[in-house]
C-alpha positions as CSV (number, residue, x, y, z in Angstrom):
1,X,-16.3,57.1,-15.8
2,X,-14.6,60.2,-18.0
3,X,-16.5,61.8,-20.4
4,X,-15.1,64.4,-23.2
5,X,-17.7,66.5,-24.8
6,X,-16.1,68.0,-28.1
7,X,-18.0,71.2,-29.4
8,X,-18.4,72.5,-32.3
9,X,-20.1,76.5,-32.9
10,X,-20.2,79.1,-34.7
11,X,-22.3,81.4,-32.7
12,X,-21.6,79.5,-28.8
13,X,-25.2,78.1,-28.6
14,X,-23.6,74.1,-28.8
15,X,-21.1,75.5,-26.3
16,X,-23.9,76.9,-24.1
17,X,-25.6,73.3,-24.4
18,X,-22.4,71.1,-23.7
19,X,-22.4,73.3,-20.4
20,X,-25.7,71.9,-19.2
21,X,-24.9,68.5,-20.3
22,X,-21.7,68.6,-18.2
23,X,-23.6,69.9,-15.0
24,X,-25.8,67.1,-15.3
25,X,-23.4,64.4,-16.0
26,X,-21.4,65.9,-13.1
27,X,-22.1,64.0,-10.5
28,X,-19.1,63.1,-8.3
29,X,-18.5,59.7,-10.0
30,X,-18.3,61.1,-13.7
31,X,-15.4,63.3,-14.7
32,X,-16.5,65.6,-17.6
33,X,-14.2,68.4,-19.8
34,X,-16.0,70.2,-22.3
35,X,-13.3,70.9,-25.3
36,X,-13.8,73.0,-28.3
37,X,-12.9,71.2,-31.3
38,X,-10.0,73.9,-32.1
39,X,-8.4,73.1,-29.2
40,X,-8.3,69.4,-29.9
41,X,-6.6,67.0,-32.9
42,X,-7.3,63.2,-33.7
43,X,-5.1,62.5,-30.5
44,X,-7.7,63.6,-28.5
45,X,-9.5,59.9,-28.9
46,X,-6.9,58.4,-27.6
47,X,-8.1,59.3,-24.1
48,X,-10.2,57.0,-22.0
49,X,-13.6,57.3,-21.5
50,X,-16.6,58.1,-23.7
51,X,-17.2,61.3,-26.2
52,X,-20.0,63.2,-26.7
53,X,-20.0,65.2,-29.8
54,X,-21.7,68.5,-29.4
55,X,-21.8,70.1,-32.7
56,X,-24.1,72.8,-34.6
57,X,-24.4,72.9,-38.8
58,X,-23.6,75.9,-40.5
59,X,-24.2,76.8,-44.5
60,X,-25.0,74.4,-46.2
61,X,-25.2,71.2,-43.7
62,X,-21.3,71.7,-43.1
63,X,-19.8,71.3,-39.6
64,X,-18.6,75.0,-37.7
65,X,-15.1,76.4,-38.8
66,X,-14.2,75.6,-35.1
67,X,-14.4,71.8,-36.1
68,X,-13.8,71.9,-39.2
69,X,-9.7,71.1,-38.9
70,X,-10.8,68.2,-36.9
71,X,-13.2,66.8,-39.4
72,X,-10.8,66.8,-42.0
73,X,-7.5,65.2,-40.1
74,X,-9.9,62.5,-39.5
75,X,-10.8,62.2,-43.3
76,X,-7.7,62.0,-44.8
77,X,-5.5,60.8,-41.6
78,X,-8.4,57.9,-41.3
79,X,-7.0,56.9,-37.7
80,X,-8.0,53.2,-36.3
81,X,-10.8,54.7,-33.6
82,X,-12.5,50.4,-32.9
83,X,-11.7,51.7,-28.9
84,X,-14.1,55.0,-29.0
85,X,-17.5,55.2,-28.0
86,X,-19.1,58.0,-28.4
87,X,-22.3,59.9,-28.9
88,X,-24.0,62.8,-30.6
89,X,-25.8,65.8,-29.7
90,X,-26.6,67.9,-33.5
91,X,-27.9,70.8,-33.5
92,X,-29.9,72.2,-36.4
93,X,-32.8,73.7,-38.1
94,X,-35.8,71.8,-39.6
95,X,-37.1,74.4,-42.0
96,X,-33.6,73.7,-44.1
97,X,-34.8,70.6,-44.1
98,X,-31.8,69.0,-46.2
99,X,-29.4,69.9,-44.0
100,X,-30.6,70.1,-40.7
101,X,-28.5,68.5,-38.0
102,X,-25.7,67.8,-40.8
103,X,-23.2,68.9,-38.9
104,X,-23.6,65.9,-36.4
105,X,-24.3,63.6,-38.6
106,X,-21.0,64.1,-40.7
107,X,-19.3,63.7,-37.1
108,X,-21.3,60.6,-36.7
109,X,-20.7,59.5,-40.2
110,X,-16.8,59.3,-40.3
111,X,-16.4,58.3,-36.8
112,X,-18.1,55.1,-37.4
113,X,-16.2,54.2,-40.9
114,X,-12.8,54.9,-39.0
115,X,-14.5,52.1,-36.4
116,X,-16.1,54.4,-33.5
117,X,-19.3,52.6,-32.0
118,X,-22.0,54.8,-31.0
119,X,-23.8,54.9,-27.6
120,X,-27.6,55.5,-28.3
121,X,-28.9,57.6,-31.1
122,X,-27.8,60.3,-32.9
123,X,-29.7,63.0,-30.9
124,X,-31.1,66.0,-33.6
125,X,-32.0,69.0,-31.3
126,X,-34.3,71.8,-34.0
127,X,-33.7,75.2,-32.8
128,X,-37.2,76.2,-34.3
129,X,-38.6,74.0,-31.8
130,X,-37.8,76.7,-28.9
């Protein structure tokens, strides 16, 4: 099985988690790359395998400039993405409790109107939770 883990930060701490989740996913049998989402356009879901979306908020429940150019070829490009399956790690704060965790849920928002299934749930990790 591949996995891609796209990550989105501002300040590294989704960056620092992706690493853990690609040590533990590691495990001979699984092929994992951790990408930042600068690095990586729309054509990036053309690979095989499964993507887990690793992504902080930032301001105002917006996704981290590193992703933003991502986020918003896949608004207005719209690509046909019925073959991904993917999965969400957000990141976010509770006491801004609007927007906590918006960052992943905008992810998880358009890649399931351009046709992307999710695996699981949308997972919402609270930083003031330690």
């Amino acid at each position: 099985m591949k996995v891609t883990i796209l990550v989105g930060t501002m300040t590294g701490t989704a960056q620092l988690c992706a690493q853990e989740m690609e040590l533990a996913l590691d495990d001979g049998e699984t092929q994992v790359e951790t990408l930042l989402m600068e690095k990586t356009d729309v054509s990036v879901f053309s690979r095989e395998g499964v993507f887990l979306v690793c992504t902080s908020t930032y301001g105002q429940g917006d996704v981290p400039d590193n992703a933003r150019a991502l986020y918003e070829q896949l608004k207005t490009e719209r690509p046909n993405l019925s073959q991904v399956r993917y999965g969400v790690f957000g990141l976010g704060d509770r006491p801004y409790a609007e927007t906590s965790n918006f960052g992943g849920k905008r992810f998880d928002d358009i890649l399931t109107e351009l046709g992307a299934e999710r695996v699981g749930e949308r997972h919402m990790h609270d930083a003031s939770s330690g």
